[in-house]
Backbone as CSV, one residue per row, in Angstrom:
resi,resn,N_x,N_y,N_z,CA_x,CA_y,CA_z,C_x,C_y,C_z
1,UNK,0.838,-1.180,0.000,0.000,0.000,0.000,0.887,1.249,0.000
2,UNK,0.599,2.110,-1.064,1.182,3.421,-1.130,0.855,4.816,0.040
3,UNK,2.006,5.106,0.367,1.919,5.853,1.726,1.594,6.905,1.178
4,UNK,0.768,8.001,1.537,0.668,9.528,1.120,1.556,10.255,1.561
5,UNK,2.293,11.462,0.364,2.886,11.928,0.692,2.698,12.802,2.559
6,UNK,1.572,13.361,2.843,1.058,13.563,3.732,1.724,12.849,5.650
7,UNK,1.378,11.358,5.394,2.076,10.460,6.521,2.966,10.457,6.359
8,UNK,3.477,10.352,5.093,5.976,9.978,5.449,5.733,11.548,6.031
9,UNK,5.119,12.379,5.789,6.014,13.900,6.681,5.266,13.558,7.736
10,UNK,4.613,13.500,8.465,3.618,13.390,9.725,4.868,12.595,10.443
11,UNK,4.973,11.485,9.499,6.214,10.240,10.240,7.580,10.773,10.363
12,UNK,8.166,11.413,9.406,9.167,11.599,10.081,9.649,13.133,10.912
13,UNK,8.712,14.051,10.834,8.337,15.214,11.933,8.294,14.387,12.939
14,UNK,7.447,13.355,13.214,7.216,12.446,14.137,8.585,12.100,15.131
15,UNK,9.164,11.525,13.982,10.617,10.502,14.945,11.387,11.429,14.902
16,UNK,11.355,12.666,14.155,12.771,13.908,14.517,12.437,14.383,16.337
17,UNK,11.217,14.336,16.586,10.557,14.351,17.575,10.050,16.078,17.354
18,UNK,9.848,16.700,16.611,9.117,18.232,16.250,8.225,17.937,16.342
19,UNK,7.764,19.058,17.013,6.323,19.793,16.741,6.055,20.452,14.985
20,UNK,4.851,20.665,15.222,4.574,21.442,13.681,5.272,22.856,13.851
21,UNK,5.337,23.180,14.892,5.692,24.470,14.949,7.168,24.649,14.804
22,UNK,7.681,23.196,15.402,9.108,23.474,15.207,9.712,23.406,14.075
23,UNK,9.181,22.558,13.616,9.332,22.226,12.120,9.086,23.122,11.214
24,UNK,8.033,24.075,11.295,7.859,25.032,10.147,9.076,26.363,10.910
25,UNK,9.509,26.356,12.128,10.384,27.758,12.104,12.233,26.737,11.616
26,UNK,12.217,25.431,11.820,13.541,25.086,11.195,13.534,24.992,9.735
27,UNK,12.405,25.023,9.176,12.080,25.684,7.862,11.703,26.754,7.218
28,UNK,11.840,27.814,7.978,11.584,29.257,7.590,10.116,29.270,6.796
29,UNK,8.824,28.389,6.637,7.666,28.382,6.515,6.462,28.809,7.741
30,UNK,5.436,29.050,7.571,5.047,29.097,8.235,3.858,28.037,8.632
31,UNK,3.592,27.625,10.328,2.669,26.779,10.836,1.863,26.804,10.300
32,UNK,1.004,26.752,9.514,-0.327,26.532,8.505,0.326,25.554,7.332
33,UNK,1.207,26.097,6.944,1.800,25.015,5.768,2.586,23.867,5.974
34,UNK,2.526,23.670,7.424,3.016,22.373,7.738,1.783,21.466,8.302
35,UNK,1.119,22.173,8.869,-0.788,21.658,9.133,-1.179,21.581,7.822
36,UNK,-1.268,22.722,6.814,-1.595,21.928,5.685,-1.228,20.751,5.211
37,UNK,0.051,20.893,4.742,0.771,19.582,4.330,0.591,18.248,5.087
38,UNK,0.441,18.095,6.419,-0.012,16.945,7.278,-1.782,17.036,6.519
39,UNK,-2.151,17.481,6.690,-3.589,17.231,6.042,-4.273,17.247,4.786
40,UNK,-2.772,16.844,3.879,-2.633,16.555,2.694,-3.187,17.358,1.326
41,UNK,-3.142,18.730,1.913,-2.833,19.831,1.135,-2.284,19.415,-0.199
42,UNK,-3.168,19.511,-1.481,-2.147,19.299,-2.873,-1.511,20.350,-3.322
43,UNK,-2.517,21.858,-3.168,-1.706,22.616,-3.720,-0.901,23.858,-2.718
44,UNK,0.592,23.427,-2.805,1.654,24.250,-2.043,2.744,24.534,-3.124
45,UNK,3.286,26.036,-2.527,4.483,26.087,-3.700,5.989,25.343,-3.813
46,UNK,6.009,25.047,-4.237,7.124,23.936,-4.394,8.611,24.525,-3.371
47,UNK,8.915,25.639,-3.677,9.854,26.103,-2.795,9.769,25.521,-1.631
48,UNK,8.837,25.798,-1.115,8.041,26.046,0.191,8.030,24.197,0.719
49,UNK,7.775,23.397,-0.231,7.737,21.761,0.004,8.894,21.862,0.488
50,UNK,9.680,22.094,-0.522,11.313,21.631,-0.497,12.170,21.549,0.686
51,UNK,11.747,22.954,1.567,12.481,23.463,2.651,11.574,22.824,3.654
52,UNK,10.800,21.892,3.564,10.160,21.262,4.848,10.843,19.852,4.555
53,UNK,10.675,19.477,3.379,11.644,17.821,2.947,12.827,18.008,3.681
54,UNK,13.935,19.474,3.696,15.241,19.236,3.688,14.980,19.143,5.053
55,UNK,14.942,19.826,6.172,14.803,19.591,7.697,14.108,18.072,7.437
56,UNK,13.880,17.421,7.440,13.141,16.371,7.421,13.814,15.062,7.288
57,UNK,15.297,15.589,5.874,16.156,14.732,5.084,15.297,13.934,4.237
58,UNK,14.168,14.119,3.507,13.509,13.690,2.574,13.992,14.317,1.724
59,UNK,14.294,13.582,0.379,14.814,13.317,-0.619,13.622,12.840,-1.874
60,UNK,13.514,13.800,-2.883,11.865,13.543,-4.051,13.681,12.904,-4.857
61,UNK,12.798,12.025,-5.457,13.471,11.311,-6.624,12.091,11.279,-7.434
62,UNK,12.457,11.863,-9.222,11.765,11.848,-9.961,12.351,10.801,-10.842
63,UNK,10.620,9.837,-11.169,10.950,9.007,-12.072,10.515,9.160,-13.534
64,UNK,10.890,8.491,-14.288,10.501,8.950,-15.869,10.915,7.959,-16.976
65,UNK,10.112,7.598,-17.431,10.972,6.634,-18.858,11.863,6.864,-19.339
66,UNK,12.185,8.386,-19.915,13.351,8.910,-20.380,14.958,8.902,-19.262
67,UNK,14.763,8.705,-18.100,15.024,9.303,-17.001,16.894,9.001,-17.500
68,UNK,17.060,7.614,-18.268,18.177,7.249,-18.242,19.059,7.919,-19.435
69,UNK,18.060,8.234,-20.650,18.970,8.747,-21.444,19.224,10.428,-21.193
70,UNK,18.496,11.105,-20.482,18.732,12.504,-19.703,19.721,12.266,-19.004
71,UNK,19.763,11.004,-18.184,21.356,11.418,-17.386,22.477,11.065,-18.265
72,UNK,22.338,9.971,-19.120,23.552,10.019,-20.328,24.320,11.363,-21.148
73,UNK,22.682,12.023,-21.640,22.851,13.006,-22.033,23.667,14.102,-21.383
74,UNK,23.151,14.008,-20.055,23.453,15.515,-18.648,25.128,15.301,-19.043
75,UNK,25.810,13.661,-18.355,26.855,13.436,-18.251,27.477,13.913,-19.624
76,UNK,27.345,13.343,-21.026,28.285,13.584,-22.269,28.271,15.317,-22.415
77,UNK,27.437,15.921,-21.628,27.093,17.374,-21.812,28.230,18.329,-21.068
78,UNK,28.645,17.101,-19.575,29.749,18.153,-18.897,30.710,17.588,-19.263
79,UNK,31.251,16.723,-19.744,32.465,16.520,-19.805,32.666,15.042,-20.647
Protein backbone atom coordinates (compact mmCIF):
# COMPACT_ATOMS: atom_id res chain seq x y z
CA UNK A 1 0.00 0.00 0.00
CA UNK A 2 1.18 3.42 -1.13
CA UNK A 3 1.92 5.85 1.73
CA UNK A 4 0.67 9.53 1.12
CA UNK A 5 2.89 11.93 0.69
CA UNK A 6 1.06 13.56 3.73
CA UNK A 7 2.08 10.46 6.52
CA UNK A 8 5.98 9.98 5.45
CA UNK A 9 6.01 13.90 6.68
CA UNK A 10 3.62 13.39 9.73
CA UNK A 11 6.21 10.24 10.24
CA UNK A 12 9.17 11.60 10.08
CA UNK A 13 8.34 15.21 11.93
CA UNK A 14 7.22 12.45 14.14
CA UNK A 15 10.62 10.50 14.94
CA UNK A 16 12.77 13.91 14.52
CA UNK A 17 10.56 14.35 17.58
CA UNK A 18 9.12 18.23 16.25
CA UNK A 19 6.32 19.79 16.74
CA UNK A 20 4.57 21.44 13.68
CA UNK A 21 5.69 24.47 14.95
CA UNK A 22 9.11 23.47 15.21
CA UNK A 23 9.33 22.23 12.12
CA UNK A 24 7.86 25.03 10.15
CA UNK A 25 10.38 27.76 12.10
CA UNK A 26 13.54 25.09 11.20
CA UNK A 27 12.08 25.68 7.86
CA UNK A 28 11.58 29.26 7.59
CA UNK A 29 7.67 28.38 6.52
CA UNK A 30 5.05 29.10 8.24
CA UNK A 31 2.67 26.78 10.84
CA UNK A 32 -0.33 26.53 8.51
CA UNK A 33 1.80 25.02 5.77
CA UNK A 34 3.02 22.37 7.74
CA UNK A 35 -0.79 21.66 9.13
CA UNK A 36 -1.59 21.93 5.68
CA UNK A 37 0.77 19.58 4.33
CA UNK A 38 -0.01 16.94 7.28
CA UNK A 39 -3.59 17.23 6.04
CA UNK A 40 -2.63 16.56 2.69
CA UNK A 41 -2.83 19.83 1.14
CA UNK A 42 -2.15 19.30 -2.87
CA UNK A 43 -1.71 22.62 -3.72
CA UNK A 44 1.65 24.25 -2.04
CA UNK A 45 4.48 26.09 -3.70
CA UNK A 46 7.12 23.94 -4.39
CA UNK A 47 9.85 26.10 -2.80
CA UNK A 48 8.04 26.05 0.19
CA UNK A 49 7.74 21.76 0.00
CA UNK A 50 11.31 21.63 -0.50
CA UNK A 51 12.48 23.46 2.65
CA UNK A 52 10.16 21.26 4.85
CA UNK A 53 11.64 17.82 2.95
CA UNK A 54 15.24 19.24 3.69
CA UNK A 55 14.80 19.59 7.70
CA UNK A 56 13.14 16.37 7.42
CA UNK A 57 16.16 14.73 5.08
CA UNK A 58 13.51 13.69 2.57
CA UNK A 59 14.81 13.32 -0.62
CA UNK A 60 11.87 13.54 -4.05
CA UNK A 61 13.47 11.31 -6.62
CA UNK A 62 11.77 11.85 -9.96
CA UNK A 63 10.95 9.01 -12.07
CA UNK A 64 10.50 8.95 -15.87
CA UNK A 65 10.97 6.63 -18.86
CA UNK A 66 13.35 8.91 -20.38
CA UNK A 67 15.02 9.30 -17.00
CA UNK A 68 18.18 7.25 -18.24
CA UNK A 69 18.97 8.75 -21.44
CA UNK A 70 18.73 12.50 -19.70
CA UNK A 71 21.36 11.42 -17.39
CA UNK A 72 23.55 10.02 -20.33
CA UNK A 73 22.85 13.01 -22.03
CA UNK A 74 23.45 15.51 -18.65
CA UNK A 75 26.85 13.44 -18.25
CA UNK A 76 28.28 13.58 -22.27
CA UNK A 77 27.09 17.37 -21.81
CA UNK A 78 29.75 18.15 -18.90
CA UNK A 79 32.46 16.52 -19.81
Amino acid sequence: MQQSFAEIIVFHRKRSGLSQQALAELAGVGKNLVYELEGGKQTVRLENLLKVLRVLNIELDFKSPLREAYMRERADAQG
